[in-house]
C-alpha positions as CSV (number, residue, x, y, z in Angstrom):
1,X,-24.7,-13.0,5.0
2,X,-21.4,-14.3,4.9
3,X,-18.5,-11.7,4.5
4,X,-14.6,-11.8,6.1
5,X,-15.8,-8.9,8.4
6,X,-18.5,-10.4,10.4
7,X,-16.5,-13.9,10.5
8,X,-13.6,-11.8,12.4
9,X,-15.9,-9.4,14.4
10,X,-17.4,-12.7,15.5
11,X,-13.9,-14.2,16.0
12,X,-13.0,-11.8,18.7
13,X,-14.4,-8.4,18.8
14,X,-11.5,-5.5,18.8
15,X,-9.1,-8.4,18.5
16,X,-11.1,-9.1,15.1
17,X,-11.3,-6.0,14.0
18,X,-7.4,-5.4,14.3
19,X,-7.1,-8.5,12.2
20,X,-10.0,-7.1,9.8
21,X,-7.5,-3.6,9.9
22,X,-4.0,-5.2,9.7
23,X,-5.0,-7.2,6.3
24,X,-7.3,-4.6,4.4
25,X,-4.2,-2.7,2.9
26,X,-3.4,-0.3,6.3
27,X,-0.8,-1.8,7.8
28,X,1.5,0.3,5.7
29,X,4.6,2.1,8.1
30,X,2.8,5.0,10.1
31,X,3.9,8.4,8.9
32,X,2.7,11.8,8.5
33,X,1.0,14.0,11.7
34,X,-1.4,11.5,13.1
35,X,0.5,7.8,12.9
36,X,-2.4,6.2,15.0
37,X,-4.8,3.9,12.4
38,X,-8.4,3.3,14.4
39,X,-11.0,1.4,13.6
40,X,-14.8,0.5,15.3
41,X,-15.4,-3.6,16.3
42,X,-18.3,-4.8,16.5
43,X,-19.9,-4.0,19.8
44,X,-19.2,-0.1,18.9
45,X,-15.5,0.4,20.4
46,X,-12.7,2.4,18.3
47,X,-9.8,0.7,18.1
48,X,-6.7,2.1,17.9
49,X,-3.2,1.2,16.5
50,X,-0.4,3.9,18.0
51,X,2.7,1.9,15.8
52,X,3.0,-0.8,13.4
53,X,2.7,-4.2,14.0
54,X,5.8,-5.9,14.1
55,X,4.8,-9.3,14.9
56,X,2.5,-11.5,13.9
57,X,0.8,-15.1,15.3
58,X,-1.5,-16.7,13.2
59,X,-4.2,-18.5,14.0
60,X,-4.6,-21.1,11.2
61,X,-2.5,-22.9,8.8
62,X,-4.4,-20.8,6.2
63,X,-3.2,-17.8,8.0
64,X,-0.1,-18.6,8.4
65,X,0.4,-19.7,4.7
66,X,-1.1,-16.8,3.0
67,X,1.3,-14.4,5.6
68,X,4.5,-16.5,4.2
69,X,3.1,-16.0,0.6
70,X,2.5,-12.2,1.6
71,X,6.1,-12.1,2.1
72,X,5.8,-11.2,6.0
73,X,7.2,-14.8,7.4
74,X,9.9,-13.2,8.6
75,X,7.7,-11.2,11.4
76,X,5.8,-14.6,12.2
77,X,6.2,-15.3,15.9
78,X,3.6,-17.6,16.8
79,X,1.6,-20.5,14.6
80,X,-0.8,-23.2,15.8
81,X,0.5,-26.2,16.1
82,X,-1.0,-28.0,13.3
83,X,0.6,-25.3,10.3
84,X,3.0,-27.0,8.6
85,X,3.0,-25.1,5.5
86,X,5.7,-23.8,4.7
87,X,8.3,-25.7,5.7
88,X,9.1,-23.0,7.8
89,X,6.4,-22.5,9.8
90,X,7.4,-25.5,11.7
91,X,10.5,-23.7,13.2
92,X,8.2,-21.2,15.0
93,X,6.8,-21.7,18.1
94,X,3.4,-22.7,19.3
């Protein structure tokens, strides 16, 4: 079965599941007693996120147009080479 889980888990294991955790609503500023956000890839290893991410490479023009539309282009430091949507993108390095 299909789902955007498994395709990340497959895409790199913890790296994966960081991108699985970074885009399923959690990557809000840490705050409160325990700022660390964890989560389990698939091979059984926690995760764990001590700040907020402040930077961002994507890893396909798709990627890197729905983080412009997100309104996070600003914190984009790395695109592949072939994302040339926005305009924008084109200015970062790759």
């Amino acid at each position: 079965m299909f789902t955007l889980a498994n395709k990340l888990m497959q895409f790199g294991g913890a790296l994966g599941a960081a991108l699985l955790w970074l885009g399923s609503g959690f990557a809000n500023p840490l705050h409160g007693d325990n700022p660390s956000r964890c989560a389990v890839d698939d091979r059984g290893r926690e995760v764990c996120l001590h700040a907020s991410a402040n930077r961002i490479a994507t890893l396909s023009p798709g990627a890197t147009e729905l983080t412009y539309a997100a309104g996070a282009g600003d914190q984009v430091v790395a695109v592949v080479s072939y994302s040339g949507y926005p305009p924008e993108a084109q200015d970062v390095a790759w």
